[in-house]
C-alpha positions in Angstrom: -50.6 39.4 -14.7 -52.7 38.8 -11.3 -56.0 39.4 -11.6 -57.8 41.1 -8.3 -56.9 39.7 -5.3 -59.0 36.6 -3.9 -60.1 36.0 -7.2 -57.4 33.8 -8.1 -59.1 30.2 -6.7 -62.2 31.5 -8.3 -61.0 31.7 -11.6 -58.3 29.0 -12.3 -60.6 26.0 -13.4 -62.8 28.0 -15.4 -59.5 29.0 -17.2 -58.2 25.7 -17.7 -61.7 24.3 -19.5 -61.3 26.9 -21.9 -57.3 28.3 -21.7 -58.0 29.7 -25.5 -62.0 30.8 -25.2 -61.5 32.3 -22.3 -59.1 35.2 -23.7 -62.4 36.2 -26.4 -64.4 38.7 -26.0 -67.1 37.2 -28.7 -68.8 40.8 -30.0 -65.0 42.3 -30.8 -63.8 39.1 -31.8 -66.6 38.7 -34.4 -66.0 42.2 -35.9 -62.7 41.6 -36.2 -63.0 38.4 -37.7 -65.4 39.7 -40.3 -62.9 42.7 -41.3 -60.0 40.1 -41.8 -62.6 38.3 -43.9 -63.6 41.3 -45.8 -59.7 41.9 -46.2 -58.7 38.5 -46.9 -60.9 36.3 -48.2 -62.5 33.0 -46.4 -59.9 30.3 -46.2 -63.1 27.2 -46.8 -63.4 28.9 -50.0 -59.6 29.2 -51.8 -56.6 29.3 -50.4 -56.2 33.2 -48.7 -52.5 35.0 -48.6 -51.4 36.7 -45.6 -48.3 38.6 -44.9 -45.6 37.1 -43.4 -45.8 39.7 -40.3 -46.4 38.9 -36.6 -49.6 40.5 -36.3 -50.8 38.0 -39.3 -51.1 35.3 -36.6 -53.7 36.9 -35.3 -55.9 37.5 -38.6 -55.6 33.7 -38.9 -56.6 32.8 -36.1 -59.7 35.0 -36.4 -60.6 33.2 -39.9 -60.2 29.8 -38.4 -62.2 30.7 -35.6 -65.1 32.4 -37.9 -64.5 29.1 -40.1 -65.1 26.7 -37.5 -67.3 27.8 -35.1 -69.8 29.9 -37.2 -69.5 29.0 -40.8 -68.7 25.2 -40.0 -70.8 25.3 -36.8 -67.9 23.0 -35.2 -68.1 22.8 -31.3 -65.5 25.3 -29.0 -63.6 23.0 -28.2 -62.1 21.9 -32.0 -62.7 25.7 -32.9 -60.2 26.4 -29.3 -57.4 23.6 -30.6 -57.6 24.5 -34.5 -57.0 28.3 -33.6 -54.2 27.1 -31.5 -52.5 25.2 -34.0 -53.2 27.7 -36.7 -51.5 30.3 -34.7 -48.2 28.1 -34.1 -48.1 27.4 -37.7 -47.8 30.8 -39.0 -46.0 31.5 -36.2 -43.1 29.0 -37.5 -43.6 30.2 -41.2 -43.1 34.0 -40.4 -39.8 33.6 -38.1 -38.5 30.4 -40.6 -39.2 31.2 -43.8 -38.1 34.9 -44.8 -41.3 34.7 -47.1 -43.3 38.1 -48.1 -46.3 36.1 -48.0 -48.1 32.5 -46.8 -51.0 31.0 -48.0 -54.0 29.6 -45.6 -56.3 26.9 -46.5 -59.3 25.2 -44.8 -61.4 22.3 -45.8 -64.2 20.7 -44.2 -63.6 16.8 -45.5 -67.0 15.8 -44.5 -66.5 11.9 -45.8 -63.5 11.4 -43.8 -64.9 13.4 -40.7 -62.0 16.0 -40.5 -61.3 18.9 -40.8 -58.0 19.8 -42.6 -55.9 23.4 -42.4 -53.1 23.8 -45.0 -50.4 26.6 -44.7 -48.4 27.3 -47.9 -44.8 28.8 -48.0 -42.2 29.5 -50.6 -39.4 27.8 -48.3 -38.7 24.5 -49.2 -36.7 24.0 -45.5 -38.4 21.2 -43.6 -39.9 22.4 -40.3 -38.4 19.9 -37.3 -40.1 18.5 -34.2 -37.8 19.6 -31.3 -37.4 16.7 -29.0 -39.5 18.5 -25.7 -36.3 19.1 -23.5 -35.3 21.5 -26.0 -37.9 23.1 -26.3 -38.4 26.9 -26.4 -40.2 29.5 -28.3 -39.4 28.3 -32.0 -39.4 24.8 -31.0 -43.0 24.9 -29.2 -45.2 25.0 -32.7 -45.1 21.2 -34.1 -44.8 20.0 -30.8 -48.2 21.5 -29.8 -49.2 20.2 -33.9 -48.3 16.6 -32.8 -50.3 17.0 -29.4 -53.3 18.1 -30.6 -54.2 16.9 -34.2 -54.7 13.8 -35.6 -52.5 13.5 -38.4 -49.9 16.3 -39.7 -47.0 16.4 -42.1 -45.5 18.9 -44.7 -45.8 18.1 -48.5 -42.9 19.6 -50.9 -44.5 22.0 -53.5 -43.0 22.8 -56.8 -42.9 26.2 -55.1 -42.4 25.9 -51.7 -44.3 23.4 -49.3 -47.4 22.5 -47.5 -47.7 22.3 -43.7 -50.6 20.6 -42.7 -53.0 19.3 -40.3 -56.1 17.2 -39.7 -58.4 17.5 -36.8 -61.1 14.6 -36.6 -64.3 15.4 -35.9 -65.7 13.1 -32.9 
């Protein structure tokens, strides 16, 4: 990974203030994101099916970032910890749930001051919060949910379930 040599001092705090941001490149990121929208639909308006395929973390992530930061017009930091958590939850439904596809829903509960995301799957199998020592890859998702949101849980579907999240505005 090392960066060019000397550099390292330089950059570690910057990197730590924004461990998420600092990984965009704004003017691709916003292209992108518009293509998935273009593809996909926007998530604030209905709820938007992805495939259940790797690389479809990374189109969510890209609608909850253009949700948040540029049609919400949230700060970086909520936009950062949303597109975190949005990324850990589809991770979790595509290596879980053997689904074709997953749904992905934002809402911007304005009364409540919150911000809610909603992913959708077919599986009815409860996701579990690994106690940390056991942590590893599959484990990591709802333990990073339960750091960084203010209220989470999964609802049971007549189809499937709900996986959700609330992040509170401050």
């Amino acid at each position: 990974m090392g960066g060019m040599a000397g550099l390292e001092g330089v950059e570690q705090p910057r990197r730590h203030a924004g461990a998420v941001a600092a990984r965009w490149s704004p003017a691709v990121e916003d292209e992108r994101a518009l293509k998935a929208l273009e593809l996909y639909g926007n998530p604030a308006e209905g709820e938007v099916r992805l495939p259940s395929r790797p690389e479809s973390a990374a189109t969510a992530r890209r609608l909850a970032q253009l949700v948040v930061l540029r049609q919400w017009g949230l700060g970086p930091r909520l936009t950062e910890e949303t597109v975190l958590l949005v990324s850990e939850l589809v991770g979790n439904a595509v290596r879980h749930t053997g689904a074709r596809t997953f749904g992905l829903r934002m809402r911007y509960l304005r009364a409540r001051h919150c911000i809610r995301v909603e992913l959708r799957d077919p599986s009815r199998g409860l996701p579990c919060l690994m106690p940390v020592q056991e942590l590893d890859v599959s484990g990591r998702g709802l333990y990073l949910v339960d750091e960084f949101s203010d209220r989470w849980g999964v609802d049971l579907e007549p189809h499937g379930k709900a996986t959700w999240f609330e992040m509170r505005i401050s």
